[in-house]
N, C-alpha and C positions, 0 to 999 in steps of 0.2 A: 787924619795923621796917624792914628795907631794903625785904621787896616796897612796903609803904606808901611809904617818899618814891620807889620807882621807881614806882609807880603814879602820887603827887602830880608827879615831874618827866614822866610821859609825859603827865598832862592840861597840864603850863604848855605843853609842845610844841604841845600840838593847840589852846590857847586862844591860843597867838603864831600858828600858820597862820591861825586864826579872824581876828585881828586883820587881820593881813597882807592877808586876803580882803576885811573889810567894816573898815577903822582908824578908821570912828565909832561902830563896835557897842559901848556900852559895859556894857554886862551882857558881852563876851567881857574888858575887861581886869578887871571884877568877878571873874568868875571864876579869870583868874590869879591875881590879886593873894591873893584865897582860897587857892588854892594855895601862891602864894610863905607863905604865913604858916603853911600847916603844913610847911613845910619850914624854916623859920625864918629864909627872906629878909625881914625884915621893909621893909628902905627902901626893897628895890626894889616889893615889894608897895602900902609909899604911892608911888610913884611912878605906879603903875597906876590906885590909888585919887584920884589926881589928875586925871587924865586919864577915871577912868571920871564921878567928879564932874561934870565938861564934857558930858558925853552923859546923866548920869543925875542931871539937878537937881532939890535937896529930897529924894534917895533914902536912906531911915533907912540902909538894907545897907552904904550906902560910909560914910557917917560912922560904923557900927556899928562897922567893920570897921576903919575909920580909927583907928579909940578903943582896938581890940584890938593894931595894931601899937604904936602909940605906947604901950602899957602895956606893951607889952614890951621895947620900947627905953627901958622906965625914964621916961621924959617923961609924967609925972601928971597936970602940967596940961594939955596937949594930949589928952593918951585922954580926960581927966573932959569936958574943951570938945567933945569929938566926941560921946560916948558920951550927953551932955547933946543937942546937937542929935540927936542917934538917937532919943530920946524925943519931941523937939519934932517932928519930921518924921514921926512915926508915935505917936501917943498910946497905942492898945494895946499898944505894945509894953512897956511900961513894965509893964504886968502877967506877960509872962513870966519 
């Protein structure tokens, strides 16, 4: 368990250089914010998922993902409101 969140914290490092390098890439704060969330940052992760939203509109991943924090900070209706746009923005996906 430690090597994993030392693994998850050495990718939010190299996804914040990414940031730093290209700060409209937003597939790199997707990916941190992926990270922040198995390491169990959940706010800061929607804070990422905010900002990657801005870069990546109608993208099912961030509201997916958006739906995942907020089910985990307890907040039901916000994960169900996300999780429901992750469907609408991506229709197959509702079959996995």
């Amino acid at each position: 368990q430690a090597y994993e969140k030392s693994a998850f914290d050495n990718a939010i490092e190299m996804a914040t250089n990414a940031i730093k390098q290209a700060p409209t890439d937003g597939n790199a704060y997707l990916l941190r914010a992926k990270c922040r969330y198995e390491v169990g940052a959940y706010q800061d992760a929607l804070g990422d998922l905010a900002v990657a939203a801005v870069f990546l509109r109608n993208n099912y991943e961030v509201s997916f993902n958006k739906g995942l924090n907020y089910w985990r900070l307890g907040d039901s209706p916000n994960a169900v409101q996300q999780l429901t746009l992750a469907i609408q923005a991506q229709s197959d996906f509702a079959d996995a």
